[in-house]
N, C-alpha and C positions, 0 to 999 in steps of 0.2 A: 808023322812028326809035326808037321804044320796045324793039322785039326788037333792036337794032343795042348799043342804050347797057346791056339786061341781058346779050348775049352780052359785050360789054365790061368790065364790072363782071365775069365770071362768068373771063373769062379773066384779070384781072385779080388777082383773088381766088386763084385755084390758081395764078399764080405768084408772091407773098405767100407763099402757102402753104409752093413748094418753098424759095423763097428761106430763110425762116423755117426750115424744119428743117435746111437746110444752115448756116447763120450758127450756130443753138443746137448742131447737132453738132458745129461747130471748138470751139464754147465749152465744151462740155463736154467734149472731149478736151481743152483745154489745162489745164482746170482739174483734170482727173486727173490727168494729166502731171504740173504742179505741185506737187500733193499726195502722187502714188503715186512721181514719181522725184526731186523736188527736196527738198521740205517734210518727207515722213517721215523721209527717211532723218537728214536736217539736226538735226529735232526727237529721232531715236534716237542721233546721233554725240553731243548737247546729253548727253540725258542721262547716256549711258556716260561722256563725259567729267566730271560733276560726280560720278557714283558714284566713280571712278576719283578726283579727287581728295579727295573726302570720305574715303577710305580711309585713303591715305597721306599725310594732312594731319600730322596728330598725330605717329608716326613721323620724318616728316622735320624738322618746327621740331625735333623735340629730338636725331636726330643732328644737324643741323645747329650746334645750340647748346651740343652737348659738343665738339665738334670747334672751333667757337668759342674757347671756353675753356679746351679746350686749349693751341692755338697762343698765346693770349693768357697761359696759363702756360709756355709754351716760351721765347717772347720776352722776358718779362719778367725771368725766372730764367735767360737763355742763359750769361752768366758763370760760373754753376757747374756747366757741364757736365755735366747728371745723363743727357741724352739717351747721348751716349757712355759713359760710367762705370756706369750703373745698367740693367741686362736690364729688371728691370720697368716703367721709365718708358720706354725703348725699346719693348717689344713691346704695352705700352697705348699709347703714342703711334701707333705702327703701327696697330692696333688702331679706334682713333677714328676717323681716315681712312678707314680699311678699311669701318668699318660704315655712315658718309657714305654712302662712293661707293656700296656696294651698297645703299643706297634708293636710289639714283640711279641704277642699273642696273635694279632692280626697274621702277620710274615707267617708267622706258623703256619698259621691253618690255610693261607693262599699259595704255599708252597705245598702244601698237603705230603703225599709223596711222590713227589717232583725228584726226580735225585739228583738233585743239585750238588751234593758231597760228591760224586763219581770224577768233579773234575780239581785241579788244584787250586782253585781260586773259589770254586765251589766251598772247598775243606777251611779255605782259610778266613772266606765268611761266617763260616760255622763255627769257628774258633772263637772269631772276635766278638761273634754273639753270646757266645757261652760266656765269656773271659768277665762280664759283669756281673753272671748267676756262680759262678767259681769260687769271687772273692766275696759276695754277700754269704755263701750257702753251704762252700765244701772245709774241708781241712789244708787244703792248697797252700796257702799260703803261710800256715803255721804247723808243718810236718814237725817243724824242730821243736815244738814247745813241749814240755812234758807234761804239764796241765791242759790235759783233753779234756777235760769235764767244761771247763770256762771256756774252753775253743767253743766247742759245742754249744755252750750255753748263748754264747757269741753269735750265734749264726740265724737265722730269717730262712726258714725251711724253703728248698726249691718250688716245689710245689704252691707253696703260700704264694711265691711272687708271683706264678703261672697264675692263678686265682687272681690276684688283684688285679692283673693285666686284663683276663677275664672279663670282670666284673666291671670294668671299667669302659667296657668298649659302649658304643651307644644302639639302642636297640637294631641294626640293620649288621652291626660287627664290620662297619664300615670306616671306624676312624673311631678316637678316646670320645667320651661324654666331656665338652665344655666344662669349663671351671665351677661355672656357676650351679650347672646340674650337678656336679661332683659332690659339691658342699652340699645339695638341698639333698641327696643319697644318704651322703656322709652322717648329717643328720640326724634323718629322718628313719633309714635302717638301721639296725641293731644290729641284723644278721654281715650286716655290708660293713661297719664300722669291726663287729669281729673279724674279721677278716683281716681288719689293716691296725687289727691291733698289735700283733706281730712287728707288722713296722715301726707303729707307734713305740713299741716297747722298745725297741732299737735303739731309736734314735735319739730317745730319752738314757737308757743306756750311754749312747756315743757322748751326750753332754754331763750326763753324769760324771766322768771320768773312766769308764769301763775301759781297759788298753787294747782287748781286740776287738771291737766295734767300733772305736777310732781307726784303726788302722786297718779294717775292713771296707770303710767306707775310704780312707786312702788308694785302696788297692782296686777298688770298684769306679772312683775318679779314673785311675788310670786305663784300667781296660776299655772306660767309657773314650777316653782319649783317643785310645789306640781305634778304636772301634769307626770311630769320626777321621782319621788319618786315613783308612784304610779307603771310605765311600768319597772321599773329598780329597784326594792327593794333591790338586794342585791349591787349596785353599777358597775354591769360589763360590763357599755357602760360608764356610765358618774360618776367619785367620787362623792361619797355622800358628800353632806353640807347643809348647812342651808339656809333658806329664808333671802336674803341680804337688806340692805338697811333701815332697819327700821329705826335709825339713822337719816336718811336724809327724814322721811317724814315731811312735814310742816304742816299738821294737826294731830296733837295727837289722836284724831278719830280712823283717818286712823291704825295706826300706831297701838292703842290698838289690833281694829277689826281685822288685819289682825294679831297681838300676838296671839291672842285666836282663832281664825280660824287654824294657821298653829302649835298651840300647841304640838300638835298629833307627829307631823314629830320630833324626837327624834334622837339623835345621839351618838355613843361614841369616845371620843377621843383614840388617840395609849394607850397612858398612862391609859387611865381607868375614865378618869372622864367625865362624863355625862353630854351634855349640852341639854339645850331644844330650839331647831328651834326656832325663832321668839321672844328670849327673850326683852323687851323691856330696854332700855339705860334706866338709871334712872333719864334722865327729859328730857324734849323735849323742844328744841329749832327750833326756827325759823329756815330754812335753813338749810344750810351743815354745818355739825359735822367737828370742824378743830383742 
């Protein structure tokens, strides 16, 4: 009975035993698994994407925020036709765009496929980058109109702006080409000026009196807003304000969708009193607000 119950115990024991080392070996391969093909890689995509946007933080709030204030001088002053009439407010208008997009081409291609969308703040940069090729490019903002032909005709193909961004970069694709170069490009190629003829025609367009490329370029101020809100929350590249312009959209549409879109974006004055981003004028008129 005694030699029965220690061979028992003894067989028992060594198979514990194997058991035991086979259980700890799944364990420890899955937990290297985890570490050497999920975790690392996850924790080096984390950081290359926070270097990557720490870089071209700064850069972008501020073309973002010339090109702002640009269109918000365009709009405001459209009646005196300086865009057509004046080379130089032409080719710095051009210009402001031009240097946009190309951080916008840059980001791209230093993000490569970083997958930066995987995370929520990820998705919602991705948003606000898009939200300015949206309203120059898609149907977005005028789903309700019945005249699709003029939407369309309305629009600065996506692709074109990716190209100008492109084109624009300075030969190392380390940052836009200077003003200066731009104009002597601008110039000097034919192939480089087609290219931005598309814009050119736009925004000739927008001063014409064309109603959705006015209020395209409305809707493109704002996402550029919201865009600069989002990399700048507390105000300390560019003072905090509102999404401008509503006023002067000539489709009420417009004008709503973009209220209720940039609702969110909140503000307070010195004094204490709270205004909300994008609040709508209380009727809409045709044209400019005088």
């Amino acid at each position: 009975m005694v030699g029965w119950l220690s061979q028992s115990l003894h067989q028992n024991t060594v198979a514990w035993l194997i058991v035991s080392s086979l259980v700890g070996g799944i364990i420890g391969s899955a937990v290297r698994f985890g570490f050497e093909d999920i975790l690392r890689p996850r924790l080096g995509a984390a950081r290359a994407i926070q270097t990557t946007t720490r870089k071209y933080t700064t850069p972008l709030i501020r073309s973002a925020e010339s090109l702002e204030r640009r269109i918000n001088n365009f709009l405001r002053n459209i009646d005196l036709g300086w865009y057509g009439t004046d080379d130089y407010y032409r080719t710095s208008t051009l210009y402001v765009f031009a240097n946009y997009l190309a951080w916008n081409h840059i980001i791209e291609e230093s993000f490569g496929f970083l997958p930066y969308e995987s995370s929520r703040s990820g998705r919602v940069f991705n948003r606000r980058i898009n939200g300015f090729f949206r309203a120059m490019s898609s149907f977005s903002y005028f789903s309700w109109s019945a005249d699709r032909s003029a939407v369309e005709e309305s629009q600065v193909p996506r692709l074109v702006l990716t190209a100008m961004g492109e084109l624009t970069e300075n030969p190392d694709a380390s940052a836009p080409l200077r003003y200066s170069e731009f104009v002597a490009v601008y110039r000097d190629n034919e192939e480089f000026r087609g290219t931005f003829s598309y814009l050119d025609k736009f925004l000739r367009g927008a001063e014409s009196g064309d109603p959705f490329r006015r209020d395209r370029l409305i809707a493109a101020g704002a996402n550029l807003r919201a865009l600069i809100r989002l990399l700048d929350k507390h105000g300390r590249f560019v003072p905090l304000r509102g999404v401008s312009n509503l006023g002067l959209a000539i489709h009420p549409e417009v004008a709503r969708e973009l209220s209720d879109e940039f609702r969110y974006l909140a503000r307070k004055r010195r004094r204490g009193v709270k205004t909300v981003i994008g609040r709508l004028p209380e009727t809409f008129r045709k044209g400019r607000n005088r």
